[in-house]
C-alpha atoms as an extended CHARMM CRD file, in Angstrom:
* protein
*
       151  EXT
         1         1  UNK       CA             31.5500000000      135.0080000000      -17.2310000000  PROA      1               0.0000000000
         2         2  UNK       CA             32.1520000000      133.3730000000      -13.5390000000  PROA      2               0.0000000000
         3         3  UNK       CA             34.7790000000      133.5860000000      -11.0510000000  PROA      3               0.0000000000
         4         4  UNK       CA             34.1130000000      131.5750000000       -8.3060000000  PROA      4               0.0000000000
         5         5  UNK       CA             35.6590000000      129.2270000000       -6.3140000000  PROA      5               0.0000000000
         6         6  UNK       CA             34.9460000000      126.9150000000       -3.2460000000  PROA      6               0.0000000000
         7         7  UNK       CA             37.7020000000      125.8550000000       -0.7660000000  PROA      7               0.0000000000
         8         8  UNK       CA             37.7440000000      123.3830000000        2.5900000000  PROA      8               0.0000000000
         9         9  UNK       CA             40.8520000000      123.0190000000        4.3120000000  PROA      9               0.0000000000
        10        10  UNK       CA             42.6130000000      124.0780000000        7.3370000000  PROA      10              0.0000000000
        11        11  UNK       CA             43.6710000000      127.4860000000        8.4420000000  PROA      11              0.0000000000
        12        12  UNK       CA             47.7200000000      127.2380000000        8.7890000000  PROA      12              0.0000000000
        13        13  UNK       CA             48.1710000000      130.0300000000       11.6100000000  PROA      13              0.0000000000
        14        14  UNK       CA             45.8280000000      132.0960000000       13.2430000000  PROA      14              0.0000000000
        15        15  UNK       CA             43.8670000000      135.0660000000       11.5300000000  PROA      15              0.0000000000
        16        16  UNK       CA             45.6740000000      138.5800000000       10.9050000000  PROA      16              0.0000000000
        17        17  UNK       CA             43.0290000000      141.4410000000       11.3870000000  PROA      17              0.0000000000
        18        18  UNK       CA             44.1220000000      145.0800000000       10.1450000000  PROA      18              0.0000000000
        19        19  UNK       CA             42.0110000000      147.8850000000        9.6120000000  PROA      19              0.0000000000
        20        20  UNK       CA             42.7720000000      150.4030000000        6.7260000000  PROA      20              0.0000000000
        21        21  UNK       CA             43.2640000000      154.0070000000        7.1240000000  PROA      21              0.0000000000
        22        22  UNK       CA             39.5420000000      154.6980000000        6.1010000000  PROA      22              0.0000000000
        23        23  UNK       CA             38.4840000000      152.1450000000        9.1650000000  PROA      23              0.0000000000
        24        24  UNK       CA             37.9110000000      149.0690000000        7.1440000000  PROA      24              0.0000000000
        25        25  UNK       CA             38.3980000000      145.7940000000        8.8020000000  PROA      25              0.0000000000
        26        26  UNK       CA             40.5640000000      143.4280000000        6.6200000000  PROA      26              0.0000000000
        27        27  UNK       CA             41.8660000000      139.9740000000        7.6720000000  PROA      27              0.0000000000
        28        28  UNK       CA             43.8510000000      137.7870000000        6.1710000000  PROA      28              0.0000000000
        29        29  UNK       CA             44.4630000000      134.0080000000        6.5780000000  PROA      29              0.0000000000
        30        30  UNK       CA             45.8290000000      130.7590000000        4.4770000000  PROA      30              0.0000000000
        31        31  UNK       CA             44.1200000000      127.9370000000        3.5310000000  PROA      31              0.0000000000
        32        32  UNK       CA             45.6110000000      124.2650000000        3.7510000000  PROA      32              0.0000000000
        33        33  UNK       CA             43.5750000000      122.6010000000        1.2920000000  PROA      33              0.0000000000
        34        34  UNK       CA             44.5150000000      118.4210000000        0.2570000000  PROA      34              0.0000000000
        35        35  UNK       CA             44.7680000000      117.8010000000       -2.8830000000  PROA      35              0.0000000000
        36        36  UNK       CA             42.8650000000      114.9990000000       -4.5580000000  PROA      36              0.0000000000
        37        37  UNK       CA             45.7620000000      112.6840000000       -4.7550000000  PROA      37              0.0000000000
        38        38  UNK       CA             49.2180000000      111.3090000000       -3.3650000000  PROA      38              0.0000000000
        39        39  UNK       CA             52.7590000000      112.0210000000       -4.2830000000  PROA      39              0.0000000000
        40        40  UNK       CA             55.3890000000      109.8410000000       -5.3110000000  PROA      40              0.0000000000
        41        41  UNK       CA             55.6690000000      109.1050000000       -1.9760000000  PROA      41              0.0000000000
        42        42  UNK       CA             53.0630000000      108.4020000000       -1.1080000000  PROA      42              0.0000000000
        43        43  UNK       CA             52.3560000000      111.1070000000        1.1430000000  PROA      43              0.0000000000
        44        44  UNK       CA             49.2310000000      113.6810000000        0.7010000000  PROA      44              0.0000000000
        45        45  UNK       CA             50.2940000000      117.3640000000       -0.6630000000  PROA      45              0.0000000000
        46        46  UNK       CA             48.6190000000      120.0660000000        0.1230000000  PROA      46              0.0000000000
        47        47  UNK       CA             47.8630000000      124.1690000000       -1.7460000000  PROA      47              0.0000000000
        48        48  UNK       CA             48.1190000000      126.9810000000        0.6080000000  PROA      48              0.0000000000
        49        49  UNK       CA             45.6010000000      129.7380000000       -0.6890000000  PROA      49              0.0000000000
        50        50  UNK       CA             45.6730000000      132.9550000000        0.5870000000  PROA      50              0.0000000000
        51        51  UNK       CA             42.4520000000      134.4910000000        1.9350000000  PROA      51              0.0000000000
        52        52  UNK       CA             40.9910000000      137.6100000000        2.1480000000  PROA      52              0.0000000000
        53        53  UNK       CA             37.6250000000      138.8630000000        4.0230000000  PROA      53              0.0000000000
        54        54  UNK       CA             36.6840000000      142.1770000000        4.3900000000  PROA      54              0.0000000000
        55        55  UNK       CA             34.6530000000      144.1760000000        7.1520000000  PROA      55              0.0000000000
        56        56  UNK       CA             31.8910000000      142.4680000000        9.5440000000  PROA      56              0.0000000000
        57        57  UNK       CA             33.1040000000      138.7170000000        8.1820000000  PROA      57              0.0000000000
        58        58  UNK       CA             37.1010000000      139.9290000000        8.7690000000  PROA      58              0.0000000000
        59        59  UNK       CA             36.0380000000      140.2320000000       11.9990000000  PROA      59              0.0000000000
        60        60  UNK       CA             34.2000000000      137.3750000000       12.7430000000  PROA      60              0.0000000000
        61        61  UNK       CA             36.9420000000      135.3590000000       11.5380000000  PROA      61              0.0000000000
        62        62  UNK       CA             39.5040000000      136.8290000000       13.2560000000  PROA      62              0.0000000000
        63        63  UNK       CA             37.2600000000      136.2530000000       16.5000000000  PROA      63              0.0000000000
        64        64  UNK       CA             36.3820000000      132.9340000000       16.1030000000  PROA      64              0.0000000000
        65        65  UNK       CA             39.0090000000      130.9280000000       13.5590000000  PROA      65              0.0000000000
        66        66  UNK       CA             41.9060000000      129.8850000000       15.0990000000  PROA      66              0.0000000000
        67        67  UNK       CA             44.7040000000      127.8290000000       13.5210000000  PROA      67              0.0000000000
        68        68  UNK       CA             44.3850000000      124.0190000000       12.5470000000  PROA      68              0.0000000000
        69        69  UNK       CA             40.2900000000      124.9030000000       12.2420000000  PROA      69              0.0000000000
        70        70  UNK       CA             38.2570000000      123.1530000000        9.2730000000  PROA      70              0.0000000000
        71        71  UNK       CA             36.7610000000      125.7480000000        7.4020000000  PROA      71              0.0000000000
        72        72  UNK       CA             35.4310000000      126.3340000000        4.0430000000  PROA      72              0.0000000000
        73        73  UNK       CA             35.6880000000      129.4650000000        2.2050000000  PROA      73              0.0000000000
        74        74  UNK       CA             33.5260000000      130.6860000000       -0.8730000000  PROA      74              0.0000000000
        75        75  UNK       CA             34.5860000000      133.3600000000       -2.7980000000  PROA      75              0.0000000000
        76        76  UNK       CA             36.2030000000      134.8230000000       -6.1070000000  PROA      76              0.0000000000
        77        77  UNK       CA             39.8040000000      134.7140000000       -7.0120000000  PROA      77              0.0000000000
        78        78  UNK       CA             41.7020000000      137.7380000000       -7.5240000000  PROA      78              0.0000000000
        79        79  UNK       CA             44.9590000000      138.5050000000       -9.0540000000  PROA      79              0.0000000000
        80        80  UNK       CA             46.5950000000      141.9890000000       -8.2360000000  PROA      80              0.0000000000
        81        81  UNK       CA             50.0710000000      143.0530000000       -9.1910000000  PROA      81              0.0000000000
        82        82  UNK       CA             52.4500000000      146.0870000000       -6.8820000000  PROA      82              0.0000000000
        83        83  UNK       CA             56.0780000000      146.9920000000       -7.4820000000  PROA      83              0.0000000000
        84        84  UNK       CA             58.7870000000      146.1000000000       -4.2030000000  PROA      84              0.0000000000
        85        85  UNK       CA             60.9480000000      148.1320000000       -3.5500000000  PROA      85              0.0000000000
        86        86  UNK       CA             63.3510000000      146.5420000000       -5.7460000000  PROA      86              0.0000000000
        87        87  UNK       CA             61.2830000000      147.8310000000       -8.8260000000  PROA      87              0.0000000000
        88        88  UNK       CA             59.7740000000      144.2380000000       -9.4920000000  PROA      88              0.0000000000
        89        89  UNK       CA             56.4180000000      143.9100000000      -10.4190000000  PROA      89              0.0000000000
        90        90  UNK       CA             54.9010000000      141.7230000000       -8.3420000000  PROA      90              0.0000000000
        91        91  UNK       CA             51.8270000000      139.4450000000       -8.7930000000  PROA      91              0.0000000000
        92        92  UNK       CA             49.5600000000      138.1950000000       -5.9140000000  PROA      92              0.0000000000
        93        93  UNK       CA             46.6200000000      135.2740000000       -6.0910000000  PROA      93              0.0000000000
        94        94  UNK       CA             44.6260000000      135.4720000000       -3.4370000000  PROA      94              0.0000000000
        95        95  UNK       CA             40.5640000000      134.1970000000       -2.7100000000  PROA      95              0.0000000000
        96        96  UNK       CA             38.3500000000      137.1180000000       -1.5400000000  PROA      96              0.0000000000
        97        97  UNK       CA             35.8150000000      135.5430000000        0.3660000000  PROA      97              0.0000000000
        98        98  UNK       CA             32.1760000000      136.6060000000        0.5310000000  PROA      98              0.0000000000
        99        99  UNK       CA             31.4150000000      133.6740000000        3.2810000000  PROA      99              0.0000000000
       100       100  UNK       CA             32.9460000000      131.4810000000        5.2200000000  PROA      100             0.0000000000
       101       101  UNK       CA             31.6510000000      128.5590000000        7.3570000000  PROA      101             0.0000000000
       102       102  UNK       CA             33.4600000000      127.1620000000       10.8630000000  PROA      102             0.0000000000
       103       103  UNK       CA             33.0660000000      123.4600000000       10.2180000000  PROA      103             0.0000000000
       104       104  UNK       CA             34.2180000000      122.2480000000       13.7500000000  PROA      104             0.0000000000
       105       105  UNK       CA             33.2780000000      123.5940000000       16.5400000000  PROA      105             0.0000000000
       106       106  UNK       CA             35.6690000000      126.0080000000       19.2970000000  PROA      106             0.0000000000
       107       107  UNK       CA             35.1940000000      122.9500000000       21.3450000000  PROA      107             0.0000000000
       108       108  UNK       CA             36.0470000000      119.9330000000       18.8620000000  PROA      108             0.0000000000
       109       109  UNK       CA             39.1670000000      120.0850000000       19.2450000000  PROA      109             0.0000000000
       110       110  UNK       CA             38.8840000000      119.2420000000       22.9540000000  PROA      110             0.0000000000
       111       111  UNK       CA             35.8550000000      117.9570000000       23.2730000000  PROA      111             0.0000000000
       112       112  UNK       CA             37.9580000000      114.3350000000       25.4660000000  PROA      112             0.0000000000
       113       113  UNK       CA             39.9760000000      117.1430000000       27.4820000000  PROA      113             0.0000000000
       114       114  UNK       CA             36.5270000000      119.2680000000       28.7460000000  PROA      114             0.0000000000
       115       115  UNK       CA             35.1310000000      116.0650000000       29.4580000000  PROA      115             0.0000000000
       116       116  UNK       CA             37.6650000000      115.2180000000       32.5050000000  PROA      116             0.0000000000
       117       117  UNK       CA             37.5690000000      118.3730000000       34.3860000000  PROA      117             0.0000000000
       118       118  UNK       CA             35.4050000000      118.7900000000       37.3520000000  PROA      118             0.0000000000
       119       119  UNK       CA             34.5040000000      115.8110000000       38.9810000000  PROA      119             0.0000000000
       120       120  UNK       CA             34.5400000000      112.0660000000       37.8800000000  PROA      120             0.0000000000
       121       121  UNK       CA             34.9330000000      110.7630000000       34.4640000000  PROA      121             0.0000000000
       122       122  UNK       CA             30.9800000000      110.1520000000       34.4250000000  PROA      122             0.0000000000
       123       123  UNK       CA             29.6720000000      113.1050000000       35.6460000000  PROA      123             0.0000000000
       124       124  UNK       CA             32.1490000000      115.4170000000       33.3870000000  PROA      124             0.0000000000
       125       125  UNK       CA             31.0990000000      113.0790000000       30.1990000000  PROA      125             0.0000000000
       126       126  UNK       CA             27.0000000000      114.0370000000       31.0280000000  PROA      126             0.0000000000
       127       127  UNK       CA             28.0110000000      117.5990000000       31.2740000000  PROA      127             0.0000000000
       128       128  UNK       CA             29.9910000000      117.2570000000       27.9890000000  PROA      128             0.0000000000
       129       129  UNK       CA             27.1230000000      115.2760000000       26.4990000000  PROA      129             0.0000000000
       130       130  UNK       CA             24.4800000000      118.7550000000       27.4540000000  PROA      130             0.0000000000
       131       131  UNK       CA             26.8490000000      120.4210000000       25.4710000000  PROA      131             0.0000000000
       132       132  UNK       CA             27.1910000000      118.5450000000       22.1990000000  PROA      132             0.0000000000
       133       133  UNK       CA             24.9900000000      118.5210000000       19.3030000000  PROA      133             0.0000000000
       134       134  UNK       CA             21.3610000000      117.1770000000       20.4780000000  PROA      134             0.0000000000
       135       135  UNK       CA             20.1940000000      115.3680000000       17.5830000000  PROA      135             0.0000000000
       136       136  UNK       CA             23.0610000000      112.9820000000       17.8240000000  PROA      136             0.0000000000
       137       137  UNK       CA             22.7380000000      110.8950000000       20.3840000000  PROA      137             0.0000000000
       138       138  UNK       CA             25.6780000000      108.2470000000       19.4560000000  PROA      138             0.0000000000
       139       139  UNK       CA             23.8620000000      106.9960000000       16.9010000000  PROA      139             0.0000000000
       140       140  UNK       CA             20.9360000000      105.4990000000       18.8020000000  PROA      140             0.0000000000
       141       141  UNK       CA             17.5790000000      105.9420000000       17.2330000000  PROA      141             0.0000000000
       142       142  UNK       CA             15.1550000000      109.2440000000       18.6280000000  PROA      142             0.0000000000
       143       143  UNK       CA             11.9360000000      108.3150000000       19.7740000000  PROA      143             0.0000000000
       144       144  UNK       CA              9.5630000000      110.7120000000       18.4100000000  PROA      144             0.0000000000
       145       145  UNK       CA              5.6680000000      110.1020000000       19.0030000000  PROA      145             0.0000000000
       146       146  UNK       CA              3.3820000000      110.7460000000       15.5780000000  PROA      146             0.0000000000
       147       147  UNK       CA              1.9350000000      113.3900000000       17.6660000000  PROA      147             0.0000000000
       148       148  UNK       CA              4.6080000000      115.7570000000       17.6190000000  PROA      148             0.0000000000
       149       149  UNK       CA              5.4610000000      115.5840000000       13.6450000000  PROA      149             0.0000000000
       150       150  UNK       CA              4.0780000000      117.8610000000       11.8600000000  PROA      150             0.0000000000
       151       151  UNK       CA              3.2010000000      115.7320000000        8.6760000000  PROA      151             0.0000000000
C-alpha cells in the first residue's frame, strides 16, 4: 500500500506556527495548486490543500515561506475526523509533509526592485548580478579550460 502525494503551487497566506502543549512545533499553511486545465471560461482553477509540517521543518517554513512563494510539498495525505461543538462530526483532508522545497528564492520576488537601490542603475545591477545564481550568466556560454574538468 502507498500514500503519497507530490504538490507545487503557491502558499495563499503566510505560515501559522503553533507549538503543542508537549512543545512540538506545528505549522500549518495552504497550497494553491493549478489544475491541469481551464474552465468554461476560460480561466485557470485552482485546489487549495491544506498543509501540515511538524517540528524542525514547521519551523523552517514558518521562517522562510512567505505568502505568494512557489513551493513544492511531498508528503502523505491524511484524513482525520473531530466533533464541533454543534455535535457534528467533522472530517478534515489535509497533506502532512515530510519535505518541502522553496522553489524561488526570498529575493525573486524583487530581484528588479534590489537592483535600483544604492547608486546608479549600473552599478546596483553588478551588485544584483554578485548575488544571483553563478552558473547562469544570461545565457552566455562558460568558458571552462580542459584543465579544470575533472574527466
Amino acid at each position: 500500500m502507498m500514500n503519497r502525494v507530490i504538490l507545487i503551487g503557491r502558499l495563499t497566506k503566510d505560515p501559522e506556527l503553533r507549538y503543542t502543549p508537549t512543545g512540538v512545533a506545528v505549522t500549518q499553511f495552504t497550497l494553491a495548486v493549478d489544475r491541469p486545465f481551464t474552465g468554461q471560461g476560460g480561466e485557470r482553477e485552482a485546489d487549495f490543500i491544506p498543509i501540515v509540517t511538524w517540528r524542525q521543518l514547521a519551523e523552517t517554513c514558518a521562517n522562510y515561506l512567505r505568502k505568494g512563494r512557489l513551493t513544492a510539498v511531498e508528503g502523505r495525505i491524511q484524513v482525520r475526523n473531530y466533533e464541533n461543538n454543534e455535535g457534528k462530526r467533522v472530517y478534515v483532508t489535509e497533506v502532512i509533509a515530510d519535505n518541502v522545497r522553496f522553489l524561488e528564492s526570498n529575493r525573486g520576488g524583487n530581484r528588479e526592485e534590489s537592483s535600483y537601490k544604492g547608486g546608479n542603475r549600473s552599478e546596483s545591477r553588478e551588485d544584483s548580478r554578485n548575488n544571483q545564481d553563478p552558473f547562469s550568466d544570461e545565457g552566455k556560454p562558460i568558458d571552462i579550460s580542459d584543465d579544470d574538468l575533472p574527466f
